[in-house]
LOFI-756966 format. One line per field, with one value per residue (C-alpha): residue in one letter; x, y, z. Coordinates in nm, 2 decimals, padded with zeros to 4 digits, always signed. Layout:
residues N
code: [A,...]
u: [X,...]
v: [Y,...]
w: [Z,...]
end
This chain:
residues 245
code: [X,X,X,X,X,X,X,X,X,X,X,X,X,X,X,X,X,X,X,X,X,X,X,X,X,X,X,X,X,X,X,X,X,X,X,X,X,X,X,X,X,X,X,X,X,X,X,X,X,X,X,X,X,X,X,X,X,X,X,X,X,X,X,X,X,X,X,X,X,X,X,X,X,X,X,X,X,X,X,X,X,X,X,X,X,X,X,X,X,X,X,X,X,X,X,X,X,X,X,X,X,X,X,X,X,X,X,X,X,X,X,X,X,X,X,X,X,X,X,X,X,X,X,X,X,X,X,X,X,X,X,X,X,X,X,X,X,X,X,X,X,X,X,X,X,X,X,X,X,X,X,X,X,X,X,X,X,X,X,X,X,X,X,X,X,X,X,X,X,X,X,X,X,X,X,X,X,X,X,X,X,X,X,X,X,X,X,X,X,X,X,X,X,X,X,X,X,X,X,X,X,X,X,X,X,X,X,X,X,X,X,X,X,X,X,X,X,X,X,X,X,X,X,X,X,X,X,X,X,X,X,X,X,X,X,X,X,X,X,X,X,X,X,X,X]
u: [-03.08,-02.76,-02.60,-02.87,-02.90,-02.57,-02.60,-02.92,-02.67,-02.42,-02.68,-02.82,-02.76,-02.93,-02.80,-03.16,-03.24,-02.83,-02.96,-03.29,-03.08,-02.82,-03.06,-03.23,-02.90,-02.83,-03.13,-03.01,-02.69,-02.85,-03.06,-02.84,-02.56,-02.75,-02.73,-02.37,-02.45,-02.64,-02.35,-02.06,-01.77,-01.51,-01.31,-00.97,-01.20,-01.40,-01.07,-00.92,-01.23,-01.28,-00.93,-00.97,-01.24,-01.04,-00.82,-01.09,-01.24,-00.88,-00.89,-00.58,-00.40,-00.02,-00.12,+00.02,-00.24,-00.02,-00.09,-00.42,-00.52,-00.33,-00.54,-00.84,-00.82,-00.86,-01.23,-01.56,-01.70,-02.05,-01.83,-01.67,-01.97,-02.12,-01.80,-01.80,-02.16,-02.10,-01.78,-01.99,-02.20,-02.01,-01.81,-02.12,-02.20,-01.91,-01.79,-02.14,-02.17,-01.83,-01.97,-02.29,-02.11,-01.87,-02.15,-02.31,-01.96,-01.93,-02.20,-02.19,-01.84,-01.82,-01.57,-01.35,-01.34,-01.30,-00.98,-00.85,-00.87,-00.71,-00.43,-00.38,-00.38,-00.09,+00.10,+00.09,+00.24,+00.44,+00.57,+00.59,+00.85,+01.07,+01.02,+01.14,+01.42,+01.56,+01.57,+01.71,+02.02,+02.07,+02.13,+01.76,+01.57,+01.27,+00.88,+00.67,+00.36,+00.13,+00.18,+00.15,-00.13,-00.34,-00.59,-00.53,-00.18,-00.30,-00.17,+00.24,+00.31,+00.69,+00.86,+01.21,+01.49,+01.83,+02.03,+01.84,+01.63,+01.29,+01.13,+00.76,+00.70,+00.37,+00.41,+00.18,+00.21,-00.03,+00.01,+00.09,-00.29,-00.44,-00.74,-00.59,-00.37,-00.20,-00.38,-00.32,-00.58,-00.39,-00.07,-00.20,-00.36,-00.03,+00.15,-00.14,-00.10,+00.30,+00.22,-00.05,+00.21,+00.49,+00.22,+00.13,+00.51,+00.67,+00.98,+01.04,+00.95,+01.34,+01.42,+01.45,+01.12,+01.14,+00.80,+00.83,+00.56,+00.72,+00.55,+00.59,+00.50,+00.44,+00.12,+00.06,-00.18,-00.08,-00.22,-00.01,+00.28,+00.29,+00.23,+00.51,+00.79,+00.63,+00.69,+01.00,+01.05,+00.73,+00.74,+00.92,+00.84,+01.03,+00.96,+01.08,+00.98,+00.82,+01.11,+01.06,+01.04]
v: [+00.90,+00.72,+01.06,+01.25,+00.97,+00.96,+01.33,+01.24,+01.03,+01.22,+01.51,+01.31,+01.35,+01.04,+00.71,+00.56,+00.80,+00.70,+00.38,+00.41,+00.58,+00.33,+00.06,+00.26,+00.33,-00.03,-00.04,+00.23,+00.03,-00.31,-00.14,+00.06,-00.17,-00.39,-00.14,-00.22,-00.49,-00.25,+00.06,+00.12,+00.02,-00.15,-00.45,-00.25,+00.02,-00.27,-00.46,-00.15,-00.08,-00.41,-00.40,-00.06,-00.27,-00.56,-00.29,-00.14,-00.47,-00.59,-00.89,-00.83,-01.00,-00.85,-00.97,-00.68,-00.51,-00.60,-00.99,-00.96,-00.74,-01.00,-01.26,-01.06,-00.94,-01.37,-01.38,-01.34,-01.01,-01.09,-01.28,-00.94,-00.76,-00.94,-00.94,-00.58,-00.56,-00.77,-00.62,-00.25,-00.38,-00.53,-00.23,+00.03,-00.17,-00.22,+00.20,+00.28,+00.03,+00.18,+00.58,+00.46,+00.29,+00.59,+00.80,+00.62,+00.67,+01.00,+01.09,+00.86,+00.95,+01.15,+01.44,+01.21,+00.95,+01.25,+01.35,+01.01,+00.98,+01.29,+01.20,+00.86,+01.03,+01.25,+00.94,+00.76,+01.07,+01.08,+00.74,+00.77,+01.06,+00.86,+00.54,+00.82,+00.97,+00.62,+00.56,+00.89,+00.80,+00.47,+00.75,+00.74,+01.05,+00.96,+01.12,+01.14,+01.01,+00.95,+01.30,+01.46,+01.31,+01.20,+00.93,+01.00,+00.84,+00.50,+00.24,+00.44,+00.60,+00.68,+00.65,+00.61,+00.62,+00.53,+00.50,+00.23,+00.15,+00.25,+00.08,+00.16,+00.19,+00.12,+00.16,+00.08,+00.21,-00.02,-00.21,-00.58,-00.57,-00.38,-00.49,-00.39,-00.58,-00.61,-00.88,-01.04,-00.88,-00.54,-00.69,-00.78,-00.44,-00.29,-00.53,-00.42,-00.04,-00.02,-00.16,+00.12,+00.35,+00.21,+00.19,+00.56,+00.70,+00.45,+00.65,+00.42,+00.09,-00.03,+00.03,-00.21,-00.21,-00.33,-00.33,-00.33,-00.36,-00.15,-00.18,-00.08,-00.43,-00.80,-00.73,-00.93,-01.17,-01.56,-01.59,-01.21,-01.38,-01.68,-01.47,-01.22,-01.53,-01.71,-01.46,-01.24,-01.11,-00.90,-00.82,-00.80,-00.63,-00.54,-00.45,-00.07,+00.07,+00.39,+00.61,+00.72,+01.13]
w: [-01.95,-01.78,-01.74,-01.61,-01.34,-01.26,-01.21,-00.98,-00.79,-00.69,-00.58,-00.32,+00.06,+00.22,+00.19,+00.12,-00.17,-00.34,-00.27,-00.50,-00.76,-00.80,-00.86,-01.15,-01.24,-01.26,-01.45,-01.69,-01.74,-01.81,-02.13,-02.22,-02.23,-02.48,-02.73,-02.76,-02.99,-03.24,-03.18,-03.47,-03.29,-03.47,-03.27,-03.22,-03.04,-02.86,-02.77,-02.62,-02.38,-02.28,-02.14,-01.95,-01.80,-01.72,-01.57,-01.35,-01.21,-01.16,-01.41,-01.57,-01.26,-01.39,-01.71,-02.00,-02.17,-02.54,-02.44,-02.34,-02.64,-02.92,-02.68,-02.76,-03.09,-03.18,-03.05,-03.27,-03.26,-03.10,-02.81,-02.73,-02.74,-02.46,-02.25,-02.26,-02.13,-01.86,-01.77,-01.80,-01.55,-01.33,-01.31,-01.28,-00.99,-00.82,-00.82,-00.72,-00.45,-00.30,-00.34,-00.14,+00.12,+00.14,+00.18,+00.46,+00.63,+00.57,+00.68,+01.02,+01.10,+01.43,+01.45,+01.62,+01.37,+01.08,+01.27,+01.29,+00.92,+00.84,+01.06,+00.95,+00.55,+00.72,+00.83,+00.50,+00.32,+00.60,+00.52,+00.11,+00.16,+00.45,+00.16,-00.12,+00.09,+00.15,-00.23,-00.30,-00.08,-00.28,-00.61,-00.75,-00.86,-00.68,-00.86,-00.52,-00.70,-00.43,-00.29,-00.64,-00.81,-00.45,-00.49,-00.91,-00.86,-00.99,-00.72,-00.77,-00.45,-00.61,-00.92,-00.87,-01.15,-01.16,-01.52,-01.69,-01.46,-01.33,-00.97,-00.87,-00.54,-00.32,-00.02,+00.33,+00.63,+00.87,+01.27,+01.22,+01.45,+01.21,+01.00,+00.69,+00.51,+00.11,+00.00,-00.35,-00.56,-00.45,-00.53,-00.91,-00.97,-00.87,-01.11,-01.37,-01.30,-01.36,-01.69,-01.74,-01.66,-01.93,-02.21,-02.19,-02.13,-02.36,-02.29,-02.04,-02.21,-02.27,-01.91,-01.67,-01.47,-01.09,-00.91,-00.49,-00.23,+00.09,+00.40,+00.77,+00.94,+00.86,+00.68,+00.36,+00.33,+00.29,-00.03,-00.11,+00.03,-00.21,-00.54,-00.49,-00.36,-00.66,-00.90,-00.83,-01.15,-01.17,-00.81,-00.48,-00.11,+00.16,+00.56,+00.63,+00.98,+01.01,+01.18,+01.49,+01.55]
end
């Protein structure tokens, strides 16, 4: 049932008719998710998707997924049952919520604004290889993530390696007036995705891991700010101007 309407969801063009799907997709999620508590799932299996979850909704705040998951593994069965539900359903909500509201843009957007998007996707890739080529003059073999992998590059925009040590780069290209700005909760997923990264290529585990937040103008939040002064040895940033051509 909650695949076929997820299906249903993605087929529809009108904003109002995702709308009416989500909700008995929501629906779908709350009953289903109940079943947890009846399903064979042992608490290593339960532990481990509960913290992909954490992952998602961003709960993890830089935390690594080995000290959440010995924090975990200490706490009753039943309890972690309903944390996963909740966590299920927060997260069905929240990615849904986003796909409607992109829809609605989409579908809104003049030709205007559709060309102003693709340009300003041009100027961020633009960016990531001026960030890359100014790391591979400083002797690093720099992975151009971002570029690679698109919006699959988990948060990395480069990878960049030198001896024993690996830095991840994210990097934001935005005006000082600009709207947009690296607020904390981006800062702490980035933090959360580097040690994504490390778990799965555990090649890289005994390296030194450096973590660094470039961007083109004065644009972190206060509150963004204070966490990375606060804790320089899980993250730095540095201002790098977009070069002129």
């Amino acid at each position: 049932m909650f695949k076929n309407l997820l299906s249903k969801f993605f087929r529809k063009e009108s904003n109002e008719a995702a709308t009416k799907v989500e909700e008995e997709i929501e629906e779908a999620t709350i009953v289903e998710s109940h079943t947890s508590q009846d399903c064979e799932m042992d608490k290593e299996e339960l532990v481990d998707k509960l913290i992909e979850l954490y992952r998602q909704n961003d709960k993890l705040a830089g935390q690594s997924r080995v000290i959440a998951k010995e924090k975990l593994q200490k706490i009753p069965l039943n309890i972690l049952k309903n944390r996963y539900d909740a966590e299920l359903k927060r997260y069905i909500r929240l990615n849904l919520r986003k796909r409607v509201e992109q829809k609605s843009q989409n579908k809104s957007s003049t030709p205007a604004q559709k060309k102003s998007y693709i340009a300003n996707i041009k100027k961020g890739k633009a960016y990531e290889k001026q960030i890359g080529d100014y790391f591979e003059k400083q002797g690093y073999i720099v992975k151009y993530n971002g570029i690679e992998k698109g919006k699959k590059d988990d948060s990395i925009d480069l990878i960049a390696i030198k001896k024993d040590e690996i830095l991840f780069v994210q990097c934001k290209n935005w005006k000082e007036n600009s709207k947009y700005k690296v607020t904390q909760q981006m800062v702490k997923a980035f933090i959360g995705d580097t040690y994504k990264f490390i778990e799965e290529n555990p090649v890289y585990k005994n390296y030194t891991i450096k973590r660094l937040f470039v961007i083109s103008n004065k644009i972190l939040t206060k509150s963004a700010y204070a966490f990375i002064k606060n804790n320089p040895q899980l993250i730095d940033f540095q201002i790098i101007k977009e070069s002129e051509k």
